[in-house]
N, C-alpha and C positions, 0 to 999 in steps of 0.2 A: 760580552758577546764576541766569538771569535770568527775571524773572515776567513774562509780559502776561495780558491780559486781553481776552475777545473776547465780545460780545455780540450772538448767534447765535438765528434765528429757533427755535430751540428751548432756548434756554436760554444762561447761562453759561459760557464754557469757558475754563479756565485753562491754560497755556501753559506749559512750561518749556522752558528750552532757553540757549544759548552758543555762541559762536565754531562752533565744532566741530558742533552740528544743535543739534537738534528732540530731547528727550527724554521729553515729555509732553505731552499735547494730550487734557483731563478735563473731562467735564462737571464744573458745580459746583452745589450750590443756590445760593449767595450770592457775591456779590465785593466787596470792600472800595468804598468810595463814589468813593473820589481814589484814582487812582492814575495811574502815567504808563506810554507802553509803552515798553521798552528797544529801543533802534536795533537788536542783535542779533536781532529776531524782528519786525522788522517787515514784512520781505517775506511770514514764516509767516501774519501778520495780513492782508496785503493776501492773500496765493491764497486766503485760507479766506473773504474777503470777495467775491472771485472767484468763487469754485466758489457761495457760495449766492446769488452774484447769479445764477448759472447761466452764467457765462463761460465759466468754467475744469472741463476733464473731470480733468484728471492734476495731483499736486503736482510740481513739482522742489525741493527742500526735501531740502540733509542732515540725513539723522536717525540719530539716537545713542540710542537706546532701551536701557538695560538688560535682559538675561534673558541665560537658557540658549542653550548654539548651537543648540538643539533649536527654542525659542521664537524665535530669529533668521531660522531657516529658516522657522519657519512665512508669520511677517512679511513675510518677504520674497517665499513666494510669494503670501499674502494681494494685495499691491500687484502682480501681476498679472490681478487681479481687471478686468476693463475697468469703467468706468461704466455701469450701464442692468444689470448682468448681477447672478447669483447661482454660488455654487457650495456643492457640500454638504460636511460635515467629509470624508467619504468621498472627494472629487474631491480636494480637498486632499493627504488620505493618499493617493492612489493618485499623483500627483504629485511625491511626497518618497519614493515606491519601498516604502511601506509600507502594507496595505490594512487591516491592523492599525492601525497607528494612529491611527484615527479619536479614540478618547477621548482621547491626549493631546494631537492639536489641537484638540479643542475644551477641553482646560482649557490648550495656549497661546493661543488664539484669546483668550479669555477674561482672561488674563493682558497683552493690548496694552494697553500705553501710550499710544500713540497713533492717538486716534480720529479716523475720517473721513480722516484722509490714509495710516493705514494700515488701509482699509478692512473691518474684520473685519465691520462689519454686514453684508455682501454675502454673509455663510456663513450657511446655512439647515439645516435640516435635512433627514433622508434623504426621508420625508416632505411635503419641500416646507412643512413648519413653520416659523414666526418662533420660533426659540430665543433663551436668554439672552443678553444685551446688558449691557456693565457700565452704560450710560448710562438704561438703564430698554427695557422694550419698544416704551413708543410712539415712544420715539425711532427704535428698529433702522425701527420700519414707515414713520416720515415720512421716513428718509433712502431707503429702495430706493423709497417712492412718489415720491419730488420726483425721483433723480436719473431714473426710470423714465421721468415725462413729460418729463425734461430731454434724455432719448435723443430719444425722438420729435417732440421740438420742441415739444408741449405748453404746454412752463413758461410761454413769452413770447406765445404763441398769442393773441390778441383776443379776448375775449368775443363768442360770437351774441347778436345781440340775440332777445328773443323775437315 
């Protein structure tokens, strides 16, 4: 399994992953001072430098995420998610053919491994609430606020002078 490390306008995010994908992509408090990044995940580093430069909307990136096939399917239809949008655990379950399952997409939801390129902060509540985030909450709010203005063209927009 190979490490990198990415250092992201919200903090540190560590990286796992091999030949084969992407199997974790975590916020971190801390990162080791030296390190080097493995050629295996260096395209994962360049989209994710992409997307927060505001480039890049969609990853293409194989991902190998561990879990349940329950939590597979979540994930996978999590990454139907467009950029700029939301949806609630409920649109979710209704999606996967079950309107019941809303609580255990949100404890897969909850269970992703891989953040930001498999979008789980994009799932809101019924409510139209910011729910749990494993990367903390202000994180879930700057990612839907930055990709929000990044829909509408906002992000690179010029300052009005006053």
């Amino acid at each position: 399994m190979d490490i990198a490390y990415y250092l992201s306008p919200i903090g540190a995010i560590e990286i796992k992953g091999s030949d084969s994908g992407i199997n974790s992509v975590l916020f971190i408090e801390s990162h080791p001072e030296q390190y080097s990044n493995p050629s295996t995940l260096i395209d994962c580093l360049q989209q994710l430098d992409e997307y927060f430069s505001g480039k890049r909307k969609e990853f293409s990136l194989p991902l190998a995420p561990e879990g349940t096939l329950f939590q597979q399917q979540v994930w996978k239809e999590l990454q139907n998610i467009p950029i700029g949008e939301k949806r609630t655990y409920l649109d979710i379950a209704n999606k996967l053919g079950d309107k019941n399952l809303t609580r255990a997409v949100g404890a897969a939801n909850g269970k992703n491994p891989i953040a930001i390129i498999i979008p789980c902060h994009r799932v809101i509540g019924e409510n139209g609430k910011l729910t749990g985030y494993a990367g903390g909450l202000w994180r879930k709010e700057w990612l839907l606020d930055f990709e929000s203005k990044k829909e509408q063209g906002e992000l690179f927009a010029p300052r009005k002078s006053a």
